[in-house]
N, C-alpha and C positions, 0 to 999 in steps of 0.2 A: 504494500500500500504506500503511495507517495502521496504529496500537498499535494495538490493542480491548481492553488491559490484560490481566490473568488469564483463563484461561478460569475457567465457574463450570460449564459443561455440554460432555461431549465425548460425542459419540452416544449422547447420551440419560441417560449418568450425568453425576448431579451430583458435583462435588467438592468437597472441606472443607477449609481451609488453618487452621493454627496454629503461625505461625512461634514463635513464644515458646516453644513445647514442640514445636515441631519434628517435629511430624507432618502428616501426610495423608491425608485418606480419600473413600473413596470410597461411592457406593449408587445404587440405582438404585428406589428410591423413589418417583415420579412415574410410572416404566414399573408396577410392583408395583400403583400405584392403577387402572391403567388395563387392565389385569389382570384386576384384582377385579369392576370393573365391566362388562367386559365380561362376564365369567360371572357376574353376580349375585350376587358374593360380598363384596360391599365393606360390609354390615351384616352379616357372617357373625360368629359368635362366635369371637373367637380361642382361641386355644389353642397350650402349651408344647411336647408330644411334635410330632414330625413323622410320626411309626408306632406304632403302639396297639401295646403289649408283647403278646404271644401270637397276634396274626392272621398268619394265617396265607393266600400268595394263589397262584393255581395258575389255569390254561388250563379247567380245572376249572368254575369257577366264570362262565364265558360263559354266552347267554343260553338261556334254554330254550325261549323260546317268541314268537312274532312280537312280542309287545306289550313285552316286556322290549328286544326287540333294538331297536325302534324307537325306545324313550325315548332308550337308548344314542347311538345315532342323530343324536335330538334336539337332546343337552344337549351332541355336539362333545366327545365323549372326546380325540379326538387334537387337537385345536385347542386346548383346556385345555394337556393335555401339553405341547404344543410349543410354547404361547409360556411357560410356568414355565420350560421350555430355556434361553430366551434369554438367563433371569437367571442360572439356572447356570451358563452360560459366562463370562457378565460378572464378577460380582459374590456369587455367595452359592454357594459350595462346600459347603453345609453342608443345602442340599437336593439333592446332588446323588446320593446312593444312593436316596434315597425315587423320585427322579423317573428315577433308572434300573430301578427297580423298576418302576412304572408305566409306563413304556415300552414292556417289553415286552408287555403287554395289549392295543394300541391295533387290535390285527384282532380279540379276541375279548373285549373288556373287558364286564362286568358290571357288577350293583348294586354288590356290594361292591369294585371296583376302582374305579368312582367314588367312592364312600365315602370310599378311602381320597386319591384323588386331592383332595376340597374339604379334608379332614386340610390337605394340604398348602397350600392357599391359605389357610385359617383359620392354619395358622403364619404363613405370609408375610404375613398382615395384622396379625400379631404383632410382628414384625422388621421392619416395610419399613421403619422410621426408621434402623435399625443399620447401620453404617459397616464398610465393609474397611477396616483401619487398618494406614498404615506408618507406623513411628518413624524417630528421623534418627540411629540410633546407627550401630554398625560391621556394614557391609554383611556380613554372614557367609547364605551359600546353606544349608539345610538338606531333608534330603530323610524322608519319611514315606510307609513302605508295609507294605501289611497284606492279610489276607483271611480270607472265612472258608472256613466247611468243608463244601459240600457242602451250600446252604442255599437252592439251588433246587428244591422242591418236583417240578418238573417232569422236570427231566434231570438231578437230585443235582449240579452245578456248580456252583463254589464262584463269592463274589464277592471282586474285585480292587479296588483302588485305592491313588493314592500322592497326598501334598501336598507343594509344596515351598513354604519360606516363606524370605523375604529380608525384613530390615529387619522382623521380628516380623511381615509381613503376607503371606497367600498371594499365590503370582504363578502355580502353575499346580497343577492338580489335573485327577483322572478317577475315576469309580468305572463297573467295568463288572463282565457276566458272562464268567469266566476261560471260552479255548477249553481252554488246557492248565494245569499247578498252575505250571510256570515263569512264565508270563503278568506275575504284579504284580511283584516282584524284577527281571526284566527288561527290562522295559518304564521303570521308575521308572529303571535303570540308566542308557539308553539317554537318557533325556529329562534327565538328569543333567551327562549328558557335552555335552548337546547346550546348555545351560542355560550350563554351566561354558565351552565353547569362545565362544559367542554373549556373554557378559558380558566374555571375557575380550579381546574385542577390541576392545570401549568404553573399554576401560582406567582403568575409575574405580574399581575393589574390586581393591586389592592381595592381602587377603584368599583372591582367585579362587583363585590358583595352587595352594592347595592342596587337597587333596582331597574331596571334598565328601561329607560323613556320609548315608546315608544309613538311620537304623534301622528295623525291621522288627521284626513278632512270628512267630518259627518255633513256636510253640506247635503249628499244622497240623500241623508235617511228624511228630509221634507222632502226632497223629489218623488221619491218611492212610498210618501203617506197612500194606503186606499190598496197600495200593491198585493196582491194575495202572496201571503207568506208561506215557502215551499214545504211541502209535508215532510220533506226530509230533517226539519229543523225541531 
């Protein structure tokens, strides 16, 4: 066994060290190019939004006719999808509604859900330089969760997600389509508890022991007065 000093790469992400300001970060950068280039998007125009303000996408919009489903076909709707996944797990939480959105298309996807799928690679050609950054202050656990209202076109089903951030930097997030409206709150609870027990057996954030915040927007729950509440609850 010998040193090999720092790592600079750990499955595929690069890491960032600045001891002097006492951060760290991470990307995945290199995976992103290789990304692009495999779908032909690595001279694509970048761009700021990850979803065009007013589109609107729906089961609706599949193909209509042999020559439409076959480009679909073609161009690997779900092979696009699922390797942008890989970066949402890792490293970029911040495509990770757009690319749950798109998800769910990948049996009946269309012009306009690829449309909005290369959206998302033209952002990620935007960002692949950008770091998930931890700072080296006081370990404090924070939790964030939210949803909306019934913003699935399809079966009126709201969307869910939570971020929890330690040391200013995300360490776990989700964004899905809610089965029932308790779905984001408890879920985010749950992954809380589980966060808070797991950290607190490392024993390095005295911090832990207390309770860990987690806020939330109930703004929904007047939207959803009168709403029939699901029998599974």
């Amino acid at each position: 066994m010998k040193n090999l000093s720092e790592a600079s790469y750990i499955l595929g992400i690069k890491l960032f060290r600045d001891r002097s300001k006492r951060i760290l970060g991470m990307t995945q950068n290199s995976y992103v190019e290789k990304v692009l280039k495999t779908f032909k998007m690595e001279h694509s125009k970048r761009v700021f939004l990850l979803m065009r303000h007013g589109v609107k996408l729906s089961n609706k919009q599949s193909p209509k006719t042999d020559d439409e489903l076959k480009r679909i076909l073609d161009i690997s709707y779900a092979s696009t999808v699922g390797s942008s996944q890989h970066a949402v797990q890792c490293t970029r939480p911040d495509i990770a509604y757009a690319l749950s959105v798109m998800s769910r298309y990948q049996a009946c996807a269309g012009e306009a859900h690829w449309t909005a799928v290369k959206i998302i690679l033209k952002y990620l050609r935007k960002i692949k330089d950008v770091f998930l950054v931890y700072s080296g202050g006081e370990l404090i656990l924070e939790g964030f969760s939210d949803a909306s209202f019934q913003s699935d076109d399809d079966d009126a089903k709201s969307q869910s997600g939570f971020v929890f951030k330690l040391n200013g930097g995300v360490v776990a997030w989700k964004r899905s389509k809610q089965d029932i409206i308790a779905d984001t709150t408890t879920e985010g609870e749950y992954i809380a508890a589980w966060m808070k027990n797991y950290i607190q057996e490392l024993g390095v954030i005295p911090s832990i022991a207390e309770p860990v915040v987690i806020l939330c927007d109930n703004n929904r729950a007047s939207a959803g007065k009168g709403i029939e509440i699901s029998s599974q609850i």
